[in-house]
C-alpha positions in Angstrom: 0.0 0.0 0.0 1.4 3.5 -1.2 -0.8 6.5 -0.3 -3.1 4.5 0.1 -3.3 2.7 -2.7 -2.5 -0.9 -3.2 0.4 -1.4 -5.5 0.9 -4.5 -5.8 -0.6 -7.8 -4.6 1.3 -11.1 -5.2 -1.4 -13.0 -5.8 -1.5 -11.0 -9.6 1.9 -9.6 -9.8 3.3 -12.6 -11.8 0.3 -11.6 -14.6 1.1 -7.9 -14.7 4.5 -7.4 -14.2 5.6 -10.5 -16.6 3.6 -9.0 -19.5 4.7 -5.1 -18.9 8.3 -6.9 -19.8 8.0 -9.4 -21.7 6.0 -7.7 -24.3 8.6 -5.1 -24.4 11.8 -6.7 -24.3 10.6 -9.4 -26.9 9.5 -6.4 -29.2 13.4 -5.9 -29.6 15.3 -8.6 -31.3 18.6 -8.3 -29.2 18.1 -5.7 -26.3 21.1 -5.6 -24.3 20.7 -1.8 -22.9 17.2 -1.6 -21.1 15.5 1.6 -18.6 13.1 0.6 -15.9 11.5 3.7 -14.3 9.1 3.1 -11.4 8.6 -0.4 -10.5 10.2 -0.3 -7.0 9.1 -4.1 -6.1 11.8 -5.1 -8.3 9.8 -7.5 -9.9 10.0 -5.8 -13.5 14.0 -5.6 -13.1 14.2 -9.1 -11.9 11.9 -10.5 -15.0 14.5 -8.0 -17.5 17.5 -9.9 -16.1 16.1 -13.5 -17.5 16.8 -11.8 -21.3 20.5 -13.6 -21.5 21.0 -10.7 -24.3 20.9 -7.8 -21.2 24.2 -6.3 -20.8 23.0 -3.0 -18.1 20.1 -1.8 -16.7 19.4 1.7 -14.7 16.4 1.4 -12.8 15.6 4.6 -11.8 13.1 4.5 -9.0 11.7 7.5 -6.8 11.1 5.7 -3.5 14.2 4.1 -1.8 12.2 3.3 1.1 10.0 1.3 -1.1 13.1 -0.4 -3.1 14.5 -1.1 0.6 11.3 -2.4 2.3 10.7 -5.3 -1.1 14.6 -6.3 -0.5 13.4 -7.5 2.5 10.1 -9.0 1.7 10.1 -10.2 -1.9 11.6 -13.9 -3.4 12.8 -11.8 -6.5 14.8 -9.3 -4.8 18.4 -10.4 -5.1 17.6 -8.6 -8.7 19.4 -5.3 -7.1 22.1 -7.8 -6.5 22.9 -8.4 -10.4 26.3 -6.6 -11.5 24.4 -5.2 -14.9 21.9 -3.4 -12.6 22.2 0.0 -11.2 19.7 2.0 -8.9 18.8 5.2 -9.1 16.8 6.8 -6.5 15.6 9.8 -8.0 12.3 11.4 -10.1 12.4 9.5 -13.2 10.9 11.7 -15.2 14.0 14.5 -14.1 16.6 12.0 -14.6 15.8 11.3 -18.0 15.4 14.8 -18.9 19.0 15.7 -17.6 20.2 12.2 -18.3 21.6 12.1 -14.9 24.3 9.5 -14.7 22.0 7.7 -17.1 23.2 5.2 -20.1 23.9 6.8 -23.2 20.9 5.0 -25.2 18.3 2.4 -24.6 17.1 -0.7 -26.6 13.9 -0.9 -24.4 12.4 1.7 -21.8 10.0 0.2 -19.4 7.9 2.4 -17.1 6.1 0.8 -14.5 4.3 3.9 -12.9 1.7 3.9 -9.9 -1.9 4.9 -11.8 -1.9 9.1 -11.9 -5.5 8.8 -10.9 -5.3 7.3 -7.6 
């Protein structure tokens, strides 16, 4: 629950979060340079990381205490862990307007936002 709002419920997140990457990463035939924004469970990232072709990924997320709480509580959090990955904790929206110590290009961009009208 984030303001309120449920985010995400295990019970469903296997359904949503595998077809919000899936779809995209398949999309491009060899995508080795990938953006998540949002998606502070981890469980986008972690599903990114099973395309063998992935060579870095910034995952730029605006809520560390959210990315630190789902280390702790989720079976796919060791994604964090991966050497290709790096965190950001910052607006993701500003840091891909100022490309703040962001990769120089992307293959696939993945944006796994909370719903604006909650």
């Amino acid at each position: 629950m984030l303001d309120g709002v449920i985010q995400l419920a295990e019970g469903d997140a296997k359904a949503y979060n595998e077809m919000l990457t899936h779809c995209a990463m398949m999309a491009h035939d060899n995508p080795q340079n990938v953006l998540v924004i949002g998606g502070g469970d981890g469980y986008v990232l972690s599903e990114v990381l099973k395309h063998s072709s992935v060579k870095h990924v910034d995952h730029v997320d605006g809520d560390g205490d959210v990315v630190e709480i789902c280390r702790t509580h989720f079976p796919w959090s060791g994604a964090w862990e991966d050497l290709r990955v790096k965190l950001h904790i910052a607006d993701g929206a500003a840091c891909v307007a100022t490309k703040h110590d962001l990769h120089d290009f992307y293959d696939v961009v993945i944006q796994d936002s909370s719903d604006p009208y909650t």
